[in-house]
N, C-alpha and C positions, 0 to 999 in steps of 0.2 A: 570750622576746622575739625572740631572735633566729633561729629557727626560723618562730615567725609573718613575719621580714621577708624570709626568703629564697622562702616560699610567695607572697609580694604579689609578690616579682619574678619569678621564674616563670610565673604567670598571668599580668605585662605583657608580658613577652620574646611569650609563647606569642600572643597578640592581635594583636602588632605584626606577628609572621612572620605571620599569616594574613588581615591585612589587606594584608601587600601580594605576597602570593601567586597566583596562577593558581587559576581554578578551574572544572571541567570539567561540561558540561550532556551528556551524553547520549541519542541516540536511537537506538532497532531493538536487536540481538544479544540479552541474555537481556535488556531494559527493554522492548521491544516498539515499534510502532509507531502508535500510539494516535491521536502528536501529529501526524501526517499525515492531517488529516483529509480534506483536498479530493483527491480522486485520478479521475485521467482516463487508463483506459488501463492503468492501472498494477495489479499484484494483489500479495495478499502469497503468496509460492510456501516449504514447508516441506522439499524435499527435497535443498539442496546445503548447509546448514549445521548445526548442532544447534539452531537458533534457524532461525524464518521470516526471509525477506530479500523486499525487494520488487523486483519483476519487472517487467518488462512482460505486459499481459495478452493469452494468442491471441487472436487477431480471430475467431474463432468459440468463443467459451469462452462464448456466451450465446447466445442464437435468440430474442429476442424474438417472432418474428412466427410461426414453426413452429409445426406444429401436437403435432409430438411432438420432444422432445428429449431424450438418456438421457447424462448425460455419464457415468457410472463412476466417479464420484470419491469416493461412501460408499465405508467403508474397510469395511466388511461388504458385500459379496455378496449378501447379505439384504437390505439394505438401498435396492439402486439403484431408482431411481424416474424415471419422467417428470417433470422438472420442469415439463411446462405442464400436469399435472394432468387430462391428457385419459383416461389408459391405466393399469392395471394390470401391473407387470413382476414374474413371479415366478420366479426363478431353480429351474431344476430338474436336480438329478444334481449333477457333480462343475464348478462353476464358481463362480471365486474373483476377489477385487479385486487388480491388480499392483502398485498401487502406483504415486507420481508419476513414478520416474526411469525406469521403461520405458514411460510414458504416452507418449502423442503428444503431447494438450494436459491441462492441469489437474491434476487431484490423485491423476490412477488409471486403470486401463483393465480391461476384463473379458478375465479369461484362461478360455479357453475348453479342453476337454480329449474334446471330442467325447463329450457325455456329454447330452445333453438339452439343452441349452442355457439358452436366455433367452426364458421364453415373455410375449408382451404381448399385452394385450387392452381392448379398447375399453372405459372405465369411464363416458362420457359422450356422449350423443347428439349436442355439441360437436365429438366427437372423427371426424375425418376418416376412418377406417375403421368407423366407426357403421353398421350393415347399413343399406341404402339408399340410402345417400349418392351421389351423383350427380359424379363431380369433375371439376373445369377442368382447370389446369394442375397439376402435382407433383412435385415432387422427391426422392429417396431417396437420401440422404448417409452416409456414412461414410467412418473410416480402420480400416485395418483391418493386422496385421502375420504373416501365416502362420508356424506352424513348419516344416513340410513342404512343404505344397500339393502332396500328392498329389492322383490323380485321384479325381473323385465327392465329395471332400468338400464338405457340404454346410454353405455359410455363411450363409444366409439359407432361408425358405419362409413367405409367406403361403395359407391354407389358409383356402376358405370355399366356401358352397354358394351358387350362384343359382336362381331361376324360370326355367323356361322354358314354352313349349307343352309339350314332352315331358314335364314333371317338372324334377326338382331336375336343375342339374348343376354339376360340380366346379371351381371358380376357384381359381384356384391362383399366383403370382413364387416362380419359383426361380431362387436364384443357386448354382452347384456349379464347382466347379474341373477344368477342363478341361484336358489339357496344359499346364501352368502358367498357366494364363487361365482369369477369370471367363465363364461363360456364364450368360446372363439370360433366361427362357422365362415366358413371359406367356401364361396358358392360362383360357380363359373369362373373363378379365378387359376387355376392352373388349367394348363394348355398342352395338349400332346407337342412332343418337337415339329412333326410338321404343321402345327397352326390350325387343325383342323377340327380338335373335339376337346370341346370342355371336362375335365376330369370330376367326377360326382363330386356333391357337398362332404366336406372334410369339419369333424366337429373335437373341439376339443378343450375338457370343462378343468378349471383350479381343483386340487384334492383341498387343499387348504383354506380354512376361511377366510375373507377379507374382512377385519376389523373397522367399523365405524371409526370414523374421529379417531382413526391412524393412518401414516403414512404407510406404502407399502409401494414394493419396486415390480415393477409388471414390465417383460419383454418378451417377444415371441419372434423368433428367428427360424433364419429358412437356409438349408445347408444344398446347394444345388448339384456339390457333387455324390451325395447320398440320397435325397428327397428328404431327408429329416427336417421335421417343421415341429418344433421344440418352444414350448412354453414352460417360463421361471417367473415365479414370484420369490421376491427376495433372495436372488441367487439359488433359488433351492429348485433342483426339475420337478414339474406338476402334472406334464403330461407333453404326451408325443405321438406323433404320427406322420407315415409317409405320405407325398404328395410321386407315388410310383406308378404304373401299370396295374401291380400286383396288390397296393397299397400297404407294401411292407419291404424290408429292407430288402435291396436288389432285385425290383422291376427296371422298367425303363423307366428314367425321371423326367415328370412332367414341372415344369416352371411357367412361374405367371407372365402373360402377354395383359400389356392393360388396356383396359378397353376407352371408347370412347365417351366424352361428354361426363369425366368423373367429379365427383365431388368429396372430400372425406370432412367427413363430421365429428368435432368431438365433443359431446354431452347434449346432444338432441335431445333425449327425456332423463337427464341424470344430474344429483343433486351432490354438489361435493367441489373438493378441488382437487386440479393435477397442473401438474410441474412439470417442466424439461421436458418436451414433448419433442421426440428424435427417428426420424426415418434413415437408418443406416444401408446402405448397399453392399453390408459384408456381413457376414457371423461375428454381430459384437458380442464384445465383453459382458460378463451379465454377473459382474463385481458390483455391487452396493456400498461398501465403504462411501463414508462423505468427504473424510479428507486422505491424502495422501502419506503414505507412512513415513514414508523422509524427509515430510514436515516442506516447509517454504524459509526461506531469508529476505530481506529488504538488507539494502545498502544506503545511506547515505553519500550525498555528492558531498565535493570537501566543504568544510564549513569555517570561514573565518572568523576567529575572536578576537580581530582588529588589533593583536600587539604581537612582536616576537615576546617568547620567551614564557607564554601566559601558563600558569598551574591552572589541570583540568582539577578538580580537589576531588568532586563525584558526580555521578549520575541518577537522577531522582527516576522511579517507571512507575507508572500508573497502570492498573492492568486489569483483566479480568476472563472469561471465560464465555463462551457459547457453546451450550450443550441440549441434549434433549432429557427431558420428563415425563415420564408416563404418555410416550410418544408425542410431548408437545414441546416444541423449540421453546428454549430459555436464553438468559442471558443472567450472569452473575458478576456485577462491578467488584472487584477485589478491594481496591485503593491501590496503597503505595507500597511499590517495591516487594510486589510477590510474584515470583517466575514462578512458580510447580505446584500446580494444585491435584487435589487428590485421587482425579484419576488418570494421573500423568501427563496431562497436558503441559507443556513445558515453554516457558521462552530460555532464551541461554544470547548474551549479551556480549559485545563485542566494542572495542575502542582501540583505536590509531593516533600519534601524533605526528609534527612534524612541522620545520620552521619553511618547509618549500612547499606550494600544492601541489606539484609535478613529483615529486621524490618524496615517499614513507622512509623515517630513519627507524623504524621496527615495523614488525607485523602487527599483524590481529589479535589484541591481548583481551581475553575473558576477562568480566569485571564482574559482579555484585550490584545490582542497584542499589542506591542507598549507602553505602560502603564507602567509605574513602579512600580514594585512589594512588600511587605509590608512583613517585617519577611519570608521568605523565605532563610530558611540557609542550609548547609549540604556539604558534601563531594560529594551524590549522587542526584539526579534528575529522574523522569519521566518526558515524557509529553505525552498527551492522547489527540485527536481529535475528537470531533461527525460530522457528516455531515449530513447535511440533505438537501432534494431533493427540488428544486420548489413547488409551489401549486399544477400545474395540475403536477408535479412530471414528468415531462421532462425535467429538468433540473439539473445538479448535479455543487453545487461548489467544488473544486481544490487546491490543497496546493501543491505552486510551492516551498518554503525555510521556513524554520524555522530555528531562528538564537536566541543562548541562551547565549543574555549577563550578565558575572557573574566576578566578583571579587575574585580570589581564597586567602583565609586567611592565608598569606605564613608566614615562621619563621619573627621577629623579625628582622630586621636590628640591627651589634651588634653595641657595644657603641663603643665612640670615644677619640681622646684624653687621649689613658690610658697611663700613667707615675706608673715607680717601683721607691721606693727609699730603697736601702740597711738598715739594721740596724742591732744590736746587735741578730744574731740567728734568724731574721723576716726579711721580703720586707714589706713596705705599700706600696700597688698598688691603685690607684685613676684612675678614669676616666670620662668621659662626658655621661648624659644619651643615651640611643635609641633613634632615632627618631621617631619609631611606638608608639603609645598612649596606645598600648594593651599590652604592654611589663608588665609583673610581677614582675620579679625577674632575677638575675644573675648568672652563673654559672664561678667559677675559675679556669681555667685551668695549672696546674707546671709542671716541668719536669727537667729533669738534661741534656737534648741534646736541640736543636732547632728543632720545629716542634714536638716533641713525648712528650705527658704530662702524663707520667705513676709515679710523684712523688707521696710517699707514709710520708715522713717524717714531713708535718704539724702537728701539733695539733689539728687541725680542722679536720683531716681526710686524707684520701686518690684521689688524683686527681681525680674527678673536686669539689671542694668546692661549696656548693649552699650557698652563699651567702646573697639570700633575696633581696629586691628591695632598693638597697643599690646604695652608688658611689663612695666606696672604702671599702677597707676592710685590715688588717695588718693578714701578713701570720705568725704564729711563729711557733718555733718548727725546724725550718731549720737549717743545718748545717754551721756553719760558714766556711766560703773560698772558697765553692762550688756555681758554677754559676748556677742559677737558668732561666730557660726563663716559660714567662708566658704568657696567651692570656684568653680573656674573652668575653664571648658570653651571648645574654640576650634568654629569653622565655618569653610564653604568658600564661594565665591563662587556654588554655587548657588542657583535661586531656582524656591520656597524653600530656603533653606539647608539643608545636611546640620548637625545639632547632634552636638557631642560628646558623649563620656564626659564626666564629670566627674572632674576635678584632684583630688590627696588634699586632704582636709577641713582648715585652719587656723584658727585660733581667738586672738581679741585681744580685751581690754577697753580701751576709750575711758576717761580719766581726767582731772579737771582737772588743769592746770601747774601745780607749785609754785611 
């Protein structure tokens, strides 16, 4: 017996502590980030923690509108593909995936080892280098990070043949490295309008050097209602030249017809890596920025903490930074609960509650990581993220955990100490209050077996009597000589109420008075 009494109290000590205990929800590090469903802007990036963190996403980490797009983020080399589905890419000789943290953007870059390179090719009549294709305007985008930049390597070459009167002849973009500059030669490649005579080789070299073992932004766009064919590295113009009659602004403009049997190559003799590799069919953008200035948001879906009524107390954030260094991507774990680091990268935090998932009874309140939280009650929760980029906006901060300590507002611990005493057709049942402070009122529970309280013969009613914030109460109405068992549980002034455990079981028979 006494062995069974010391297990009962153990098992209440152990209830009591965990009902009025802390207890912690979290999200992202090894749990993952699931519950973030709404996200604008924002990516999950895997290479500054052993767990993905979410990031801000580059503003060119998609091309919707391109006609070709190769970002390098399969982790096999085998693997890279056009994602607009226009082009076949098939790696040939010695070229392999780097990986995100010497990427530019996203999850990888092609390292190149001067070995055959990257050969693509038109898989679709769709696809903007399709023989015959007649083109407006165009774009030809990349980043790209040299190991050497010696002279004549060759980082680009489209290669195809066209019609002429005479016969076939040879169309050809090379891009080679010249004294540490890009040089760009356009050969048989633009086309009088009526399709008839190839416009002379057009050449046009970087003013600027290309730095080894740095990244640098290289596009070369073609304006078809000027003839202006416009090469920038790093947003900055490098050089220009018309593709006109006159070969200057305002001849007649000649535009490219693509020829037959094309192939385009990128890194046939050139040692290095490049990134985001983009054939646009407009006058793109030739903004370099990595991340977006108005930053990104994540949302969470509603989150339940399984009780009404539960105190959020605070929000723990785990965080950190991705930035570059002497032009080499970084990553800097901060730990806990730091949103603003020093060159403005920022997160800025957000919290909702609310006892309906469908109906928010406030908005969107700014919190504090780490900070304790002020009236913040509910069964449900969001949380919401902004992030925003560095100054020069090469930098994005990172949220490695978020961790939501909350207090759930569970039943009532029931009362203690409850004694039955027999009487003439009644029991008076007494007992010791809750220990919860939030307790209301009591409920009675009778019955004619142990354990099943389905009596129906009080006066008071039918099992469970409510009682009122009482610490005893006299059952009458009962039969005399029949054993009654009883047990009583408290609640709290929600609505509906939270109901208790139930009280140990007591037992009285009703007797008439001598």
């Amino acid at each position: 017996m006494k062995k069974k009494l010391c297990l009962v109290v153990f098992i209440f000590s152990t209830y009591y502590l965990f009902a009025i205990g802390e207890q912690v929800f979290k999200i992202g590090a090894g749990v993952g980030w699931s519950l973030f469903e709404k996200r604008d802007s924002v990516m999950e990036s895997e290479s500054q923690r052993p767990w993905a963190v979410l990031a801000l996403a580059p503003i060119k980490s998609a091309y919707p509108e391109a006609d070709m797009f190769i970002s390098f983020d399969e982790v096999q080399s085998s693997n890279f593909y056009d994602k607009q589905g226009r082009y076949t890419v098939e790696v040939q000789g010695r070229t392999d995936q780097a990986g995100a943290l010497p990427a530019r953007m996203g999850k990888g870059a092609a390292r190149l080892f001067g070995d055959k390179g990257v050969a693509i090719k038109p898989a679709s009549a769709a696809a903007q280098l399709s023989p015959g294709r007649r083109w407006g305007d165009f774009s030809i985008e990349f980043w790209v990070q040299p190991f050497n930049m010696g002279n004549g390597e060759q980082l680009l070459q489209w290669s195809a043949a066209t019609r002429s009167p005479e016969g076939y002849a040879s169309q050809r973009i090379l891009c080679i490295s010249v004294k540490n500059r890009f040089q760009w030669t356009f050969s048989g490649f633009f086309i009088t309008p009526a399709g008839d005579t190839p416009q002379r080789e057009i050449t046009l070299v970087g003013t600027s050097p290309v730095v080894p073992k740095a990244w640098s932004h290289h596009i070369i766009r073609f304006d078809s209602q000027t003839g202006l064919l416009e090469y920038m590295v790093n947003g900055q113009p490098e050089a220009v030249a018309y593709a006109t009659s006159t070969a200057r602004e305002g001849g007649e403009v000649w535009t490219p017809l693509i020829g037959e049997n094309g192939i385009l190559t990128i890194g046939d003799r050139f040692t290095g890596l490049v990134d985001e590799f983009c054939l646009h069919s407009d006058f793109a953008d030739a903004s370099t920025a990595k991340y977006p200035g108005r930053g990104g948001r994540v949302e969470t879906r509603t989150i339940d903490l399984g009780e009404p009524n539960s105190v959020v107390v605070r929000v723990d954030a785990s965080t950190g930074r991705m930035f570059t260094h002497n032009n080499i991507p970084r990553s800097e774990f901060a730990g806990g609960n730091i949103r603003r680091f020093s060159d403005d990268a920022e997160l800025q935090f957000f919290i909702r509650s609310s006892e309906s998932p469908y109906v928010w009874s406030d908005d969107w309140r700014v919190f504090m990581p780490g900070k304790n939280l002020d009236n913040t009650r509910g069964r449900y929760v969001q949380i919401a993220v902004q992030f925003y980029p560095s100054g020069d906006r090469e930098a994005s901060p990172y949220l490695d955990e978020i961790s939501i300590v909350y207090k759930p507002d569970e039943p009532p611990l029931p009362p203690t100490m409850v004694t039955a005493m027999a009487k003439d057709g009644a029991v008076i049942l007494t007992w010791k209050n809750s220990p919860d402070i939030d307790t209301t009122g009591y409920f009675v529970y009778y019955g004619e077996h142990a354990g099943e309280y389905f009596g129906e013969d009080a006066l008071q009613g039918v099992s469970p009597i409510d009682v009122g914030n009482k610490t005893g109460v006299r059952i009458d109405g009962l039969k005399n000589g029949t054993l009654y068992y009883f047990a009583v549980s408290a609640y709290d002034s929600l609505s509906p109420p939270h109901l208790g455990m139930f009280s140990r079981e007591v037992s009285a028979r009703p007797l008439r008075s001598e």
